[in-house]
C-alpha positions in Angstrom: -28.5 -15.4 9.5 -29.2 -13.5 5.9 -29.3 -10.2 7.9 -25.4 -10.7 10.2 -24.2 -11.9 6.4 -25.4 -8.8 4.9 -23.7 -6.3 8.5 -20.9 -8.5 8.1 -20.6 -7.6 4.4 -21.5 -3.9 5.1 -18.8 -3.2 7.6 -16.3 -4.7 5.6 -17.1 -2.5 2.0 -16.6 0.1 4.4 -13.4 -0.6 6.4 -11.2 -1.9 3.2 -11.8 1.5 1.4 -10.4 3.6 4.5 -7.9 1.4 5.7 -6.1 1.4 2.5 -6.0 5.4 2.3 -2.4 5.9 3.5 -3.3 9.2 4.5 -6.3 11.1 6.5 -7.2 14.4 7.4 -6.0 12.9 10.9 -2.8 12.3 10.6 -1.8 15.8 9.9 2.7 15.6 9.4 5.0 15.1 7.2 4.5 12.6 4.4 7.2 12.1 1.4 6.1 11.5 -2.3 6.2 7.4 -3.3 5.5 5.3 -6.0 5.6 7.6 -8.8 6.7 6.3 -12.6 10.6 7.6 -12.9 10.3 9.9 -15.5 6.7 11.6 -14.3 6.1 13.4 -11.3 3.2 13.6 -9.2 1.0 16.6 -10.0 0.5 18.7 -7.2 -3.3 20.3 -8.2 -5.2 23.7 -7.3 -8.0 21.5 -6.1 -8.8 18.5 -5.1 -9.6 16.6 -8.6 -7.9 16.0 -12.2 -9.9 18.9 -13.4 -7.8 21.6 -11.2 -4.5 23.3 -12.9 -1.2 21.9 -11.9 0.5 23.9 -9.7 3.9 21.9 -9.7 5.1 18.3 -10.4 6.7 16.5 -7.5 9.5 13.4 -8.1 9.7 10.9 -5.8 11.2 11.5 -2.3 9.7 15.0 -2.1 8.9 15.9 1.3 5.4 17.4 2.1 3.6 18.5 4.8 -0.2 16.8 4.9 -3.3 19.1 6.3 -5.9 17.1 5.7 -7.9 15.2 3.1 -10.9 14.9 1.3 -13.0 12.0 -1.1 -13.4 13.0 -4.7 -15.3 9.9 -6.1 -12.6 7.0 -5.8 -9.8 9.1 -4.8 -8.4 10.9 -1.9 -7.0 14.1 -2.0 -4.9 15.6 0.4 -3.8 19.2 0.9 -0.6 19.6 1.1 2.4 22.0 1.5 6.4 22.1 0.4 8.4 21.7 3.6 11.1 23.4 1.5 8.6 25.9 0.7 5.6 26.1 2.7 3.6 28.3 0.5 3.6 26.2 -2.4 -0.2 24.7 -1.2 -1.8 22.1 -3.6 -3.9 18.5 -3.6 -2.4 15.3 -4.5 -4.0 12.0 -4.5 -3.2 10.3 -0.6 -2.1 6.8 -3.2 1.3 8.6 -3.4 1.9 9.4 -0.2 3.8 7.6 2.8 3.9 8.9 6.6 7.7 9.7 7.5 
């Protein structure tokens, strides 16, 4: 009984974490910006981490196009590109991102 608690308990610790990333390197598309304070912007990142450069801040609403993502300790990054301007390539955390 101990030992289906503690599977039981396994699986779970690992389905919440990845069910709650609203974006994956599989669902490749376009995503727009969300949830960001109104006078701050999302910082789009060199790398996948706080310790990159910002590249360019994004407001609320801006369309990007996801292609792919990646864990850096609690957070997932995804790169991204403008689909205004497609060479503008950066990471932003997945938390800010909805599929369109």
């Amino acid at each position: 009984m101990h030992r289906i608690i503690l599977s039981i308990a396994a699986a779970i610790s690992l389905a919440i974490p990845m069910a709650s990333l609203p974006a994956l390197a599989e669902t490749r598309g376009y995503y727009e910006v969300v949830g960001v304070e109104p006078e701050d912007m999302l910082k789009m990142r060199a790398g996948p981490g706080t310790g990159y450069r910002i590249v360019v801040g994004l407001p609320n609403g801006t369309v990007v196009f996801l292609q792919g993502c990646e864990r850096s300790g609690n957070t997932s990054w995804c790169r991204v590109a403008l689909r205004e301007a497609r060479g503008l390539k950066g990471y932003v955390s997945a938390a800010y991102l909805r599929k369109l």
